[in-house]
C-alpha positions as CSV (number, residue, x, y, z in Angstrom):
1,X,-53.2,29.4,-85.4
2,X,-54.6,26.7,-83.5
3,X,-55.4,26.8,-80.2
4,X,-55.1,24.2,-77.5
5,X,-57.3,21.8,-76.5
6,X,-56.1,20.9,-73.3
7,X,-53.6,22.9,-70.8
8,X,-51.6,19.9,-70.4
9,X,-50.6,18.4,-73.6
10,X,-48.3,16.2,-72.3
11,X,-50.0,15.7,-69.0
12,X,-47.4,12.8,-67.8
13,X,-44.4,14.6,-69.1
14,X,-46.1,17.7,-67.1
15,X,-47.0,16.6,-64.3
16,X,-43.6,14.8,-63.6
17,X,-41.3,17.9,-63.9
18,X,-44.1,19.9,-62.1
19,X,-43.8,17.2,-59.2
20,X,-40.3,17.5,-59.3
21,X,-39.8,21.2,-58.7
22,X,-42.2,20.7,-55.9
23,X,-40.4,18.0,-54.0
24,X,-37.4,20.4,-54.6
25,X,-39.2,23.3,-53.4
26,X,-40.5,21.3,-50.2
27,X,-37.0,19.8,-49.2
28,X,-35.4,23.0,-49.5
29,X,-37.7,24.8,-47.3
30,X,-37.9,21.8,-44.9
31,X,-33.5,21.6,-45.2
32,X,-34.3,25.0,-43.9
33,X,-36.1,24.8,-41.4
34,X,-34.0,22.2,-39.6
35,X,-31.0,24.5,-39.9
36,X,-32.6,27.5,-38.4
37,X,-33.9,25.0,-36.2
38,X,-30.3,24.0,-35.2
39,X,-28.9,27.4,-35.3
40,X,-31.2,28.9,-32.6
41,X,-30.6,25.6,-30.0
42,X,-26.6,26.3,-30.6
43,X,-26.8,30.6,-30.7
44,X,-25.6,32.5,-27.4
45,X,-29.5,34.0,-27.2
46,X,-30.5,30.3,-26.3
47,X,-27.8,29.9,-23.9
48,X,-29.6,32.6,-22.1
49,X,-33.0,31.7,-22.0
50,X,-35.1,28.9,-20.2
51,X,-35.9,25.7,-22.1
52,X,-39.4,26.7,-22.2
53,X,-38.5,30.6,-23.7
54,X,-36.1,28.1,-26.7
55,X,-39.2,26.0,-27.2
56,X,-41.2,29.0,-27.8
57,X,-38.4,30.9,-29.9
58,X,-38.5,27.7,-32.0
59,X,-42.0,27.1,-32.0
60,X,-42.8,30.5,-33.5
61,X,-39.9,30.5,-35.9
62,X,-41.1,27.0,-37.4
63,X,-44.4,28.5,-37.5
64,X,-43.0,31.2,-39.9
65,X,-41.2,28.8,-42.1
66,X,-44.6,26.7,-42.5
67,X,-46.5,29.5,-43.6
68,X,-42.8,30.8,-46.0
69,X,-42.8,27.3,-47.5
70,X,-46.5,27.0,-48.4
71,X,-46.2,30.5,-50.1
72,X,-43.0,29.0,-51.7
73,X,-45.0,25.8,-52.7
74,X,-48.3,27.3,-54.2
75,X,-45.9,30.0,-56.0
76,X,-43.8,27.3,-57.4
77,X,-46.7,25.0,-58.7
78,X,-48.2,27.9,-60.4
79,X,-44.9,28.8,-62.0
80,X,-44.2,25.2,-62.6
81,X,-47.5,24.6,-64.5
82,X,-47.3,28.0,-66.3
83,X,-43.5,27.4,-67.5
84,X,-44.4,23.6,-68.6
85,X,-47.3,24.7,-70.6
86,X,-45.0,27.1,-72.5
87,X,-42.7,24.3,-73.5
88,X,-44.6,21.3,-73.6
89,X,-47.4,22.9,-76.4
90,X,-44.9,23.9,-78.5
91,X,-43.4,20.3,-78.4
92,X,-46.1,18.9,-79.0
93,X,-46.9,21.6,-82.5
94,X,-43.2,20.4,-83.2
95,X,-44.0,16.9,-83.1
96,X,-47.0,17.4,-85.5
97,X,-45.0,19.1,-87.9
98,X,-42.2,16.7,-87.7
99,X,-44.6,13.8,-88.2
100,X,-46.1,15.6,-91.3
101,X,-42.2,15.7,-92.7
102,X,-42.0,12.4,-92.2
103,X,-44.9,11.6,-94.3
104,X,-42.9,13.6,-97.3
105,X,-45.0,17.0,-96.3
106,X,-42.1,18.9,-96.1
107,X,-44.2,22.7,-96.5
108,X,-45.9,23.2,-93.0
109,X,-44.9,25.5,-90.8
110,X,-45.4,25.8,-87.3
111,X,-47.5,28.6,-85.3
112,X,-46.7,29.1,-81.4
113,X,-48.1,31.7,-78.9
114,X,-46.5,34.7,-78.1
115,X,-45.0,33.6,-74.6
116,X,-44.5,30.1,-75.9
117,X,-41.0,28.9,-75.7
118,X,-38.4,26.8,-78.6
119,X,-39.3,29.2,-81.3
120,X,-35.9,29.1,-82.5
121,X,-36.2,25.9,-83.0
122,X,-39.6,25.5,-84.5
123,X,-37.8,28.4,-87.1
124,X,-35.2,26.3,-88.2
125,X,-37.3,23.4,-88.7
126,X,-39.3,25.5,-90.7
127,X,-36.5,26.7,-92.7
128,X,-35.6,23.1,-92.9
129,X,-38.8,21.8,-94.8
130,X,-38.6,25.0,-97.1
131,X,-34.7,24.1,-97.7
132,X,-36.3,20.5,-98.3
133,X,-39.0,21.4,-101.1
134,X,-36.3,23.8,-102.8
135,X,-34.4,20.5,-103.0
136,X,-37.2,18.3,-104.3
137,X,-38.0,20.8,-106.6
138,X,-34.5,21.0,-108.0
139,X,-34.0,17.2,-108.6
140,X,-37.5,17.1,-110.1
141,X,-36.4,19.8,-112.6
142,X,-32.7,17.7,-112.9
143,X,-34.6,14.4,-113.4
144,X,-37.5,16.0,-116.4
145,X,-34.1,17.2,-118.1
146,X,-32.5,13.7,-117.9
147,X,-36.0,12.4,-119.5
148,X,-36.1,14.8,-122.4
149,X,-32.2,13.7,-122.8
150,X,-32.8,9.9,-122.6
151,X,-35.4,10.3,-125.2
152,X,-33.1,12.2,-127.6
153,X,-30.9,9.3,-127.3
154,X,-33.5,6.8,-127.5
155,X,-32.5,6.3,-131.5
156,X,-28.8,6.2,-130.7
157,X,-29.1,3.8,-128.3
158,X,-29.8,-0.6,-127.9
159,X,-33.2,-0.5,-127.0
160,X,-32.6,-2.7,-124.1
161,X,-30.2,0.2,-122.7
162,X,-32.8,2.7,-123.3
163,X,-35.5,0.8,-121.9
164,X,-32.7,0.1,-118.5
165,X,-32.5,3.4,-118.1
166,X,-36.2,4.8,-118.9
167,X,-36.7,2.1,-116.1
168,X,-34.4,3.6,-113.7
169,X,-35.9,7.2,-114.7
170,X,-39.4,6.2,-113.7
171,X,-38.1,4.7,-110.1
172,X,-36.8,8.3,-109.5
173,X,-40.0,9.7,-110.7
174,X,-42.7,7.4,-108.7
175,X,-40.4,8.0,-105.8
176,X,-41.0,11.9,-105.9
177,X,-44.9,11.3,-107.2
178,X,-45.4,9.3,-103.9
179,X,-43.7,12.5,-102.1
180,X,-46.1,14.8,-103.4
C-alpha cells in the first residue's frame, strides 16, 4: 500500500471546500447571533428592564455566541480537513490508476486506507480493468485463431488477397503488442 506523501494531495481542491464550510460555519453562527440579538431587544423581559440592564443581557449573550462559534469554527476546520483528506487521496490513487489504463495498463488495482472514502468506486474500476484484460485476452486468442486460418488458406487463395489480409492481421496484432 502506499502511503501518502503529503496530507493534502490536492491542496487547492482542499483548501477551497475546507474554506467553504468555514465561511458557512461563520455566517451561520454570525445569522445567529443577530437573531438572538434581535429577539432579546423585541422579548417582553427587555420591555422590563433599563437600557443599560438590555445592553448588558446582550453584551453577555454575544459574548457566549463568540466563544459557541469559535468552538463551532475550530471543530469544523478539523472536520473539514479530516473528511477532505479522506476523499481527496483516494482521488488522487484513482487518478493514478486511471492514467495507467490509459496507457493500455489495464491490471492495476487500487489500495485505499481503511477510513478512506469512494471504495466502491475504486472497486468497480478495478473490476473494470480485470473485465478489460479478460477482453484483450480473448481477441488475442480470436485473432492467433484467424492467423492459423489465414495460413491454411494461404494456398487456396490470390496471393495478393492473402497478403491483404495477413496485412490487416498484423495491424490487429501490433495494436495489441503496443498494449502490452
Amino acid at each position: 500500500m502506499m502511503r501518502r506523501i503529503n496530507f493534502f494531495a490536492k491542496p487547492k481542491i482542499q483548501a477551497k471546500y475546507v474554506l467553504i464550510t468555514l465561511i458557512l460555519v461563520l455566517v451561520t453562527g454570525l445569522l445567529s447571533l443577530y437573531v438572538m440579538q434581535t429577539r432579546i431587544y423585541h422579548s417582553e423581559i427587555a420591555e422590563n428592564l433599563s437600557t443599560g440592564e438590555v445592553q448588558a443581557l446582550i453584551a453577555e449573550v454575544r459574548a457566549g455566541i463568540y466563544w459557541v462559534i469559535g468552538i463551532v469554527f475550530i471543530m469544523s476546520l478539523i472536520q473539514a480537513i479530516l473528511f477532505f483528506h479522506r476523499l481527496i487521496g483516494p482521488v488522487v490513487a484513482l487518478e493514478r490508476i486511471l492514467d495507467l489504463m490509459i496507457e493500455g495498463n489495464f491490471g492495476g488495482s487500487v489500495k485505499l486506507r481503511k477510513h478512506d472514502e469512494l471504495k466502491d468506486l475504486a472497486e468497480k474500476i478495478e473490476k473494470l480493468g480485470k473485465r478489460i484484460n479478460e477482453e484483450i485476452k480473448q481477441d488475442k486468442e480470436k485473432i492467433a485463431q484467424i492467423k492459423q486460418k489465414i495460413e491454411l488458406l494461404k494456398e487456396k487463395l490470390p496471393p495478393q488477397e492473402y497478403e491483404g489480409l495477413r496485412e490487416k492481421l498484423n495491424e490487429l496484432l501490433d495494436y495489441f503488442k503496443e498494449k502490452e
